[in-house]
C-alpha positions as CSV (number, residue, x, y, z in Angstrom):
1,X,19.6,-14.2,48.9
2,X,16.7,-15.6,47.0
3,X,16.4,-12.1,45.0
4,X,20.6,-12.4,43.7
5,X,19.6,-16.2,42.6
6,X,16.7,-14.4,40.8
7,X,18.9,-11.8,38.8
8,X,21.4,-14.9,38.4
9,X,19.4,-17.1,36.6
10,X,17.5,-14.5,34.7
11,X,21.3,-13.3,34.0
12,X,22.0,-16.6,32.9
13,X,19.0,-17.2,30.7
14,X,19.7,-14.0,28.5
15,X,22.6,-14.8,28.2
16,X,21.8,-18.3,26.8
17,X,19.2,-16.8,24.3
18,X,22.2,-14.2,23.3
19,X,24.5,-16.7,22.1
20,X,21.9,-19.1,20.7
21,X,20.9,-16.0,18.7
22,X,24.3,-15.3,17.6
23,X,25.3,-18.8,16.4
24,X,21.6,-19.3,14.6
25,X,23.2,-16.3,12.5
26,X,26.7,-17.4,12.3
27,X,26.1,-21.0,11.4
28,X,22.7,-20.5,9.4
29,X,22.4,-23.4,6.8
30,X,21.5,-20.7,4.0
31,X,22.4,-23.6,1.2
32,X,20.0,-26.4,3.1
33,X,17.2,-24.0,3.6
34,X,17.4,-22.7,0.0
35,X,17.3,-26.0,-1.5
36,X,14.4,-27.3,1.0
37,X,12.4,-24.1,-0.5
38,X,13.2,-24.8,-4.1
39,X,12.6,-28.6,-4.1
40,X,9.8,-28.1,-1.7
41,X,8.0,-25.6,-4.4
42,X,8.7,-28.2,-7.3
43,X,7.4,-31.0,-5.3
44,X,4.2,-29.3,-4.8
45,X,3.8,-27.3,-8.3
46,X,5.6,-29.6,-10.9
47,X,4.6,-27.0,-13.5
48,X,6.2,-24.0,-11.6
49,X,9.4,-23.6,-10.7
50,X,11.3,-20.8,-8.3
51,X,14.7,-19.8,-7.7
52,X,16.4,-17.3,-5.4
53,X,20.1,-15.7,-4.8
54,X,20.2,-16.1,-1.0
55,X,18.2,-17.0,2.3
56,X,19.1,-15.5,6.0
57,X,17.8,-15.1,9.0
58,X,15.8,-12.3,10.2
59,X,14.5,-10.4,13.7
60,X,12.0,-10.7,14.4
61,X,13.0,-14.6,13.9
62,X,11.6,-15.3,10.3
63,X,13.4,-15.5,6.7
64,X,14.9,-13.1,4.4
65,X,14.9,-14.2,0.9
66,X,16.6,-12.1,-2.2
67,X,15.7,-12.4,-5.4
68,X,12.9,-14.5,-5.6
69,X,11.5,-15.5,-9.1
70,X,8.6,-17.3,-10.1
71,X,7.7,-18.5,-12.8
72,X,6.2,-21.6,-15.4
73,X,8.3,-24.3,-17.5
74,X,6.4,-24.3,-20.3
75,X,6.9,-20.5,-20.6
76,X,9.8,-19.2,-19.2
77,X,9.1,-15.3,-20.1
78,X,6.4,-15.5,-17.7
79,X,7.6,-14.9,-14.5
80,X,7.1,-12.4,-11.3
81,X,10.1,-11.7,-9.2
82,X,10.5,-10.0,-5.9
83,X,13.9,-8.2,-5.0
84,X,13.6,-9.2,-1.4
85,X,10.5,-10.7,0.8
86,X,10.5,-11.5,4.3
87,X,8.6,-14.2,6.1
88,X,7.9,-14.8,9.5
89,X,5.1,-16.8,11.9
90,X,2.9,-14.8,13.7
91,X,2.8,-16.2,17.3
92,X,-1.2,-14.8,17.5
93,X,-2.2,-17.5,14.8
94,X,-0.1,-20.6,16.5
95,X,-2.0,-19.5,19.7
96,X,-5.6,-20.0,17.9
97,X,-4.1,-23.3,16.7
98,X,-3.2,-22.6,13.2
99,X,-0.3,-21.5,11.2
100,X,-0.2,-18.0,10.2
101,X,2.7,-15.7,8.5
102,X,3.4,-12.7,7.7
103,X,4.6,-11.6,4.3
104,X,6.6,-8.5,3.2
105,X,8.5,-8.1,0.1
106,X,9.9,-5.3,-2.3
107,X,9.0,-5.8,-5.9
108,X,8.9,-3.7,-9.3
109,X,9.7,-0.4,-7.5
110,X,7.1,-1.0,-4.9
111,X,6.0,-3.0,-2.0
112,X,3.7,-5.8,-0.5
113,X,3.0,-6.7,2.9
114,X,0.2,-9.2,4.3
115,X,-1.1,-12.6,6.4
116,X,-1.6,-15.8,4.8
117,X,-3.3,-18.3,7.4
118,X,-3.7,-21.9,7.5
119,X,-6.5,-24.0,8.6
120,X,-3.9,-25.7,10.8
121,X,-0.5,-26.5,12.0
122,X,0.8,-28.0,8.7
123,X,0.9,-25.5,5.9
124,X,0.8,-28.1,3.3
125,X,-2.3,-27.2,1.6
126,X,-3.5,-24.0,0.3
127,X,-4.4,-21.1,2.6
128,X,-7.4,-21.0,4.3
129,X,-7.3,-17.4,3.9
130,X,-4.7,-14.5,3.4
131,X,-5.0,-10.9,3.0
132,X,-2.5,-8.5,1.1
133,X,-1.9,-4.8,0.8
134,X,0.6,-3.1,-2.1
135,X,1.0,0.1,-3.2
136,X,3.8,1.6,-6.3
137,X,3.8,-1.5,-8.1
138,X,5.4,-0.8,-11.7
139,X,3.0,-2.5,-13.8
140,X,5.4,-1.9,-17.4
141,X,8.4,-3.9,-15.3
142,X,6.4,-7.4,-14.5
143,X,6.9,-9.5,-17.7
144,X,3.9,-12.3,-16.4
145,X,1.7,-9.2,-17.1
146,X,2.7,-8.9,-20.4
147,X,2.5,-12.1,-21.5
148,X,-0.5,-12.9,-20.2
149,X,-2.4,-10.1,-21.2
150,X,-0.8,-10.0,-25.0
151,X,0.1,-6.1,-24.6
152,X,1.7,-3.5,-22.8
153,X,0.1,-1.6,-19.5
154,X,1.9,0.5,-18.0
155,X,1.0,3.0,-14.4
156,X,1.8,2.8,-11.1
157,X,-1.1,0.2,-8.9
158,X,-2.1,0.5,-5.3
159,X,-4.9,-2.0,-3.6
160,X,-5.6,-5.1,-1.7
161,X,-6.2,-8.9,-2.4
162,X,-8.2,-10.5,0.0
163,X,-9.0,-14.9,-0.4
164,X,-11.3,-16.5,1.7
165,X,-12.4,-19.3,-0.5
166,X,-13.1,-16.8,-2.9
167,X,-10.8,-14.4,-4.1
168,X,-11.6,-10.2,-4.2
169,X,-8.9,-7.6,-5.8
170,X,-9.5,-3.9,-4.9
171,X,-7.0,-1.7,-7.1
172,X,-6.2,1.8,-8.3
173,X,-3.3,2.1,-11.3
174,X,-2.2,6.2,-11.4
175,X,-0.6,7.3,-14.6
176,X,-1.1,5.3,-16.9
177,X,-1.4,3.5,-20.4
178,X,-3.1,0.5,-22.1
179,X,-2.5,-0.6,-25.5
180,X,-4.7,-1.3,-27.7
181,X,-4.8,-3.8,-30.2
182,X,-7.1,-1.9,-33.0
183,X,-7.8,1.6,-32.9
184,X,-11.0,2.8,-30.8
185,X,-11.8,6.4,-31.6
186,X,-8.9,7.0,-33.3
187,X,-6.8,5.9,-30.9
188,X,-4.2,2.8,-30.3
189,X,-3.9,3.2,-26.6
190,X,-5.5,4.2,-24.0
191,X,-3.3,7.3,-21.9
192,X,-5.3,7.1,-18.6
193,X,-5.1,9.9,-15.2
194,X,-6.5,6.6,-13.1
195,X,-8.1,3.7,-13.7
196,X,-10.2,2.0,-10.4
197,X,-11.5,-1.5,-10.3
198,X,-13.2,-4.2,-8.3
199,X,-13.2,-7.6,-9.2
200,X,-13.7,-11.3,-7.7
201,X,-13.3,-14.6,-8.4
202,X,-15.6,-17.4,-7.6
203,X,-15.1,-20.6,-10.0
204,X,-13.8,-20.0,-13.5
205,X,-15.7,-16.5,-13.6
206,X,-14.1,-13.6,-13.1
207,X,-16.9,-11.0,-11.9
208,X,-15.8,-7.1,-13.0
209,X,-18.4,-5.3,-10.2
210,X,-16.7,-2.1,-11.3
211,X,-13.9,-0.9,-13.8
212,X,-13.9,3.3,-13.9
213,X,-10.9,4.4,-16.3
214,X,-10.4,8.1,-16.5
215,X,-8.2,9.9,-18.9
216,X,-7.5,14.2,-20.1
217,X,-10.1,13.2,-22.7
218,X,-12.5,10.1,-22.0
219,X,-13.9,8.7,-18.7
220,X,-15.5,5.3,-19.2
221,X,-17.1,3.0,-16.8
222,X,-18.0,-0.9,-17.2
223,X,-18.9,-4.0,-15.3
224,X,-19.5,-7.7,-16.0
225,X,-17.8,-11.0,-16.4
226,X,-14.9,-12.7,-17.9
227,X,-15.1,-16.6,-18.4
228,X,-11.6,-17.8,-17.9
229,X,-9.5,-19.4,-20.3
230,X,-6.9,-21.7,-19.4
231,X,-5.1,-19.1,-21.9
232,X,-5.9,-15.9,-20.6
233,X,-6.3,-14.2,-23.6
234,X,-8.7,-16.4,-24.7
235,X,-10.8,-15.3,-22.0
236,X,-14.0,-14.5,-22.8
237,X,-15.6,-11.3,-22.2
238,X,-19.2,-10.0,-21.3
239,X,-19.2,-6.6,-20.2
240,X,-21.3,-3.5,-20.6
241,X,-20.9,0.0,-20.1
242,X,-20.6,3.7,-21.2
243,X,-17.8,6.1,-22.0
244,X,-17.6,9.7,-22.7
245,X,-15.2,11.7,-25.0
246,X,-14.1,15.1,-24.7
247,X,-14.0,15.3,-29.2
248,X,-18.0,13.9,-29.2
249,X,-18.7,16.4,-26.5
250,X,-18.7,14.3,-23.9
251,X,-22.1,12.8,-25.3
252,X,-22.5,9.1,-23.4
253,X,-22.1,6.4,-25.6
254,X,-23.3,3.2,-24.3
255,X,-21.1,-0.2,-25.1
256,X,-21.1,-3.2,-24.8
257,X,-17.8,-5.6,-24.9
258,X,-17.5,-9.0,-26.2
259,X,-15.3,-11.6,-27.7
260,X,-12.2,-12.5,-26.2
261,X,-8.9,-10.6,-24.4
262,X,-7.0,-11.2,-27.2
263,X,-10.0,-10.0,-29.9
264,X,-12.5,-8.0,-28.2
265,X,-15.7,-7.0,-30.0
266,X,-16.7,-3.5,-29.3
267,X,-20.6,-2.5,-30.3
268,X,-21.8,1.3,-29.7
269,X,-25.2,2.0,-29.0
């Protein structure tokens, strides 16, 4: 007797999470929950602003949002957008007393999938870390790129981003170009097999521990540091390095790289 009361209840309790499954999906708020995200976003970043097509619910339990864009008001043509990202809480990070999600979205041909973890049980401040992986990102499609950097890049980038009060980005771009804004051995942009990079960022330096571009005719190599701008392009650089060309006969050619993102200053030694 006591084993049929067993099965009953456990029948019974399946069934209850069954049909509180199915009308979570039926009678999912999408409106309320996209307006909490939006107004919640605008609250936070005033400057910022995001907007997305649709919110549902996803299984595991998390959130499915389409066509996510972000971007700034004071210049619209900056803006990332993801086709799709999921979002759901890891039950290992609530369990160490924290808040802790994972991330996966499609975006610019590629993907990205990762953790972002909070020091507690209230996400309202920033992560106290977060690690994410991506790999077939189109860089020619993201228009923030382009704006920020003043000029077209184009290839396909693979790599991580770690943040853990600092912040370290691992990355390889395959195929790919980078336009120059004045001629550099008699060339306006740089046609590239891979370019392979390092760099961190602790304060308002941006540390470049290694930058290896390789191309059918060059390979250079360089490291240093960028001083942030609060206009990127006005960045400024100091970097050192050498590069070798296939029409000098692949001789080195030490250089060293100063000025700004927007007006580098290139000296050969």
């Amino acid at each position: 007797m006591l084993r049929k009361i067993n099965k009953t209840h456990i029948y019974y309790t399946l069934f209850t999470l069954l049909l509180l499954i199915f009308f979570l999906y039926a009678r999912f708020p999408s409106k309320v929950v996209e307006t909490y995200i939006v107004n919640a976003a605008a609250e936070r970043y005033p400057q910022a602003f995001v907007s997305l097509s649709s919110v549902s619910v996803a299984l595991p339990p998390g959130l499915i949002l389409e066509n996510m864009l972000f971007g700034f008001r004071d210049d619209l043509e900056a803006n990332i957008r993801l086709d799709q990202c999921r979002v759901r809480p890891r039950l290992l990070g609530y369990l160490t007393g924290r808040s802790s999600f994972a991330v996966r979205a499609i975006a610019y041909g590629g993907s990205l999938q990762g953790v972002v973890n909070y020091a507690d049980f209230t996400p309202k401040k920033i992560p106290s870390d977060a690690e994410v992986r991506f790999q077939g990102i189109n860089l020619d499609k993201i228009a923030y790129l382009k704006k920020k950097l003043g000029r077209q890049i184009s290839g396909a980038l693979g790599g991580s981003y770690r943040y853990k009060g600092d912040s370290q980005l691992d990355f390889t771009i395959q195929k790919g170009s980078y336009q120059l804004l004045e001629q550099m051995f008699g060339m306006d942009k740089l046609d590239f097999n891979t370019l392979e990079g390092q760099l961190s960022l602790k304060g308002g330096v941006l540390k470049v521990t290694r930058l290896n571009l390789k191309g059918a005719n060059f390979n250079c190599s360089l490291k240093g540091d960028i001083t942030l701008n609060s206009d990127f392009k006005k960045s400024v650089l100091n970097m050192s390095g050498s590069v070798e060309i296939a029409a000098l006969n692949n001789k080195k050619i030490s250089i060293l790289l100063t000025g700004t993102l927007d007006n580098v200053q290139a000296k050969y030694i």
